[in-house]
C-alpha positions as CSV (number, residue, x, y, z in Angstrom):
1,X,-44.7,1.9,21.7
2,X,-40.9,2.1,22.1
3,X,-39.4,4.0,24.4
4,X,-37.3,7.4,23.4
5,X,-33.9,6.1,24.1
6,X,-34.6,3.0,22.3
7,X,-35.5,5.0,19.2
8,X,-32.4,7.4,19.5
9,X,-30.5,3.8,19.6
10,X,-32.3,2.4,16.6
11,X,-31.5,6.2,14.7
12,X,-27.8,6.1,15.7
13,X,-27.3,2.4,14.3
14,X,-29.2,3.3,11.5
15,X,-27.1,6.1,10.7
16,X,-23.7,4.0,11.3
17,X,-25.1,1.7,8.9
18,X,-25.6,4.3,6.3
19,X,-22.2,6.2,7.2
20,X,-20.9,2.3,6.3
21,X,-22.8,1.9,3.5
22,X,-22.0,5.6,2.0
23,X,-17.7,4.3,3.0
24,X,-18.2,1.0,1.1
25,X,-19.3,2.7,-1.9
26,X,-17.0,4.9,-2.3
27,X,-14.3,2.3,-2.5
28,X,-16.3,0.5,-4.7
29,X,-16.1,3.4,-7.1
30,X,-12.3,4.2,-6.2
31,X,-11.6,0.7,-7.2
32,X,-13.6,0.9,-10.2
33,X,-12.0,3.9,-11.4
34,X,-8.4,2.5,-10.6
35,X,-7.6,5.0,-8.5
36,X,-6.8,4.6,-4.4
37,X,-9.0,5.3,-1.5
38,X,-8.0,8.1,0.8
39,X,-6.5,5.9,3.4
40,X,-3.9,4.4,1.0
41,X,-3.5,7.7,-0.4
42,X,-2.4,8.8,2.8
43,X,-0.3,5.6,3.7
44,X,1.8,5.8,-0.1
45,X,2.3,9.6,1.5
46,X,3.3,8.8,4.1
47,X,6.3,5.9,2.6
48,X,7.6,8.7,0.6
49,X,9.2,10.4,3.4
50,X,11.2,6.9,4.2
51,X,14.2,5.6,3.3
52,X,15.7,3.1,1.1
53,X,19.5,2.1,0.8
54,X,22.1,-0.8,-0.1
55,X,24.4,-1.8,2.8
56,X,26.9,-4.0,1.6
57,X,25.3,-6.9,-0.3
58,X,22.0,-6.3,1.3
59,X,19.0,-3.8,0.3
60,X,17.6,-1.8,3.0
61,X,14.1,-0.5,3.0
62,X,12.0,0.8,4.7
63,X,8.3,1.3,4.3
64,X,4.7,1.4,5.5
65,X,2.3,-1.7,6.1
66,X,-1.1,-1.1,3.9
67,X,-2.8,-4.6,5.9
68,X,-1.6,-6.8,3.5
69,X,1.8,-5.4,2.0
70,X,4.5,-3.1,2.5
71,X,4.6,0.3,0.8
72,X,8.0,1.5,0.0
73,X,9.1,5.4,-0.5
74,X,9.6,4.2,-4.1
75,X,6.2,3.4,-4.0
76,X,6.9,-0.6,-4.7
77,X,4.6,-3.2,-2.9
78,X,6.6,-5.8,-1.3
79,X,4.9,-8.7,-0.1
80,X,4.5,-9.0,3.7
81,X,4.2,-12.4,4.6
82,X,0.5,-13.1,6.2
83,X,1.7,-15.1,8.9
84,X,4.3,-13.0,10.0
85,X,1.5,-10.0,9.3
86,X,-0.8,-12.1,11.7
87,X,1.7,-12.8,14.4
88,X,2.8,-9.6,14.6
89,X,-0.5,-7.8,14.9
90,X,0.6,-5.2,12.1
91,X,-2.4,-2.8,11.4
92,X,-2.5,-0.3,8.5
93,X,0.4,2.8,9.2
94,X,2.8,0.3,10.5
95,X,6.6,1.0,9.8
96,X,8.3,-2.3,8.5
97,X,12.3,-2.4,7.5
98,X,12.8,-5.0,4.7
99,X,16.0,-6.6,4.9
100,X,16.6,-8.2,1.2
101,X,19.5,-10.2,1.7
102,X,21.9,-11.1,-0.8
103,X,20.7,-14.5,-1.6
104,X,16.9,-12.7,-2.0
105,X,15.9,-13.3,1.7
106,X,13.2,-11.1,2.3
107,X,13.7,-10.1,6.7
108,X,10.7,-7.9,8.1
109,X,11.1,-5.8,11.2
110,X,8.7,-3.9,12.8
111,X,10.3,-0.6,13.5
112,X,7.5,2.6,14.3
113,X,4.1,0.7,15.4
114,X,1.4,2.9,14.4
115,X,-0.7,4.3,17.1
116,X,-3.8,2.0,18.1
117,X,-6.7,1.0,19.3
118,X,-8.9,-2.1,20.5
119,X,-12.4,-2.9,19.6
120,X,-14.7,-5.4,19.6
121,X,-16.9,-7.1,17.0
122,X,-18.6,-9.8,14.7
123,X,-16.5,-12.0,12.2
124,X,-18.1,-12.3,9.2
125,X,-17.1,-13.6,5.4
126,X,-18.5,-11.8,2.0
127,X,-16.7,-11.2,-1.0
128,X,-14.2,-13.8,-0.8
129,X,-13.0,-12.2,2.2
130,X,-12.5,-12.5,5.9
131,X,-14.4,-9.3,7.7
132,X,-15.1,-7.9,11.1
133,X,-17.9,-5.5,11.6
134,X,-17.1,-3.4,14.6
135,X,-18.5,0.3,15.9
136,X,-20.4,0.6,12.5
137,X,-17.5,-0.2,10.4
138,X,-16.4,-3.4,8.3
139,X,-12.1,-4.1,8.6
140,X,-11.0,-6.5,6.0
141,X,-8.1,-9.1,8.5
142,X,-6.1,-11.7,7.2
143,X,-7.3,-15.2,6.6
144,X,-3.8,-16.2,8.3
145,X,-5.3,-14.7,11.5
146,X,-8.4,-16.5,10.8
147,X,-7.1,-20.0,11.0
148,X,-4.5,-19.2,13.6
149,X,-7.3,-18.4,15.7
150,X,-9.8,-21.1,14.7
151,X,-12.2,-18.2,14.4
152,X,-15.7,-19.0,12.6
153,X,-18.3,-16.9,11.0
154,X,-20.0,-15.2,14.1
155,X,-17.9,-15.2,16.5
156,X,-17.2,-11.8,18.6
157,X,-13.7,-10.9,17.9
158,X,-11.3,-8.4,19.6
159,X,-9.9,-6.5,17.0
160,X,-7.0,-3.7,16.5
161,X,-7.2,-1.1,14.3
162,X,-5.7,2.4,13.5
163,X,-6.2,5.0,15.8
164,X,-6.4,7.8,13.7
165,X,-8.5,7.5,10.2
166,X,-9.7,5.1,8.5
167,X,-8.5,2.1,7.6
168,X,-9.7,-0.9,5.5
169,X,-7.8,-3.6,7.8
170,X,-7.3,-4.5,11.1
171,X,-5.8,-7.1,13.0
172,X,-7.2,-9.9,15.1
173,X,-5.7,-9.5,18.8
174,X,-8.1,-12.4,19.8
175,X,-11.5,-14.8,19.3
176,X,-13.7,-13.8,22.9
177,X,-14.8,-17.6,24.1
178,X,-18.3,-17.9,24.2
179,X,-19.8,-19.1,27.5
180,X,-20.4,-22.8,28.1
181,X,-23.7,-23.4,26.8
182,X,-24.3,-20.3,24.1
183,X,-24.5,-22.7,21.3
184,X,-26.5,-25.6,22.7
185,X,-30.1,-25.7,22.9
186,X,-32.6,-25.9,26.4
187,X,-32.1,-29.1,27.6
188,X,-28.9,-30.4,26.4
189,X,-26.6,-32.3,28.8
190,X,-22.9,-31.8,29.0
């Protein structure tokens, strides 16, 4: 018979699950409908309040970092290159100023890092899609991280993600090592 605290454990995970489960199809629906979930509701908010401006031969703008693009207070996308994205750890709420230059340069600058927070967990692929599942939840991070990393399905991963809300991306901050021998099998020789 299990113990008491092993069943609480098996009820919490099973109720993370569900709580992801519940998440996942609401975006589903969100997508279907063509509308936007609440966390890029609240990121196209909160570009509004930015700026955007010419300075010379140069356009100035600034905007908010969705996981994969910026969002400007016009409420344009502008592509955010993934390596640059990758590089610079840039999570969901991040403030970017886009320098467009006057040959059509596109110059990224991190300017108001949102506030965030580390955790840990399993890199997975579904969809078409590079995932981590971490604390119950599933972040969507870039395949540029991916391969920078050498990450492969499975492996634990060390992620960053919002602090406050939710958010459908995060950001690799690294690939945890797995200790000599994980992978081989009893009686291998090095």
């Amino acid at each position: 018979m299990a113990s008491q605290a092993s069943k609480i454990a098996l009820a919490k995970e099973m109720l993370a699950t569900a709580e992801s489960n519940i998440r996942s199809a609401k975006k589903i629906l969100t997508e279907l409908a063509g509308g936007k979930s609440d966390s890029q509701e609240k990121l196209s908010k909160a570009a509004q309040e930015l700026s955007a401006a010419e300075d010379g031969d140069e356009q100035i703008i600034e905007g908010v970092f969705d996981g994969q693009n910026m969002i400007g207070p016009n409420q344009k996308t502008y592509p955010v290159p993934a390596n640059y994205a990758s590089k610079s750890k840039l999570i969901p709420g991040d403030v970017l100023k886009l320098t467009i230059k006057e040959d059509g340069g596109f110059l990224y600058k991190q300017i108001g890092p949102a506030d965030r927070k580390t955790v840990k967990g399993l890199l997975t692929y579904e969809d078409g899609q590079y995932k981590v599942m971490a604390e119950g939840d599933t972040y969507n991070v870039l395949l540029a991280s991916v391969t920078y990393f050498k990450a492969e399905i499975g492996d634990e991963i060390t992620l960053v993600i919002p602090d406050h809300g939710e958010s459908e991306w995060g950001a690799i901050e690294n690939v945890i090592p797995k200790l000599a021998g994980e992978d081989s099998e009893e009686g291998d020789i090095f």
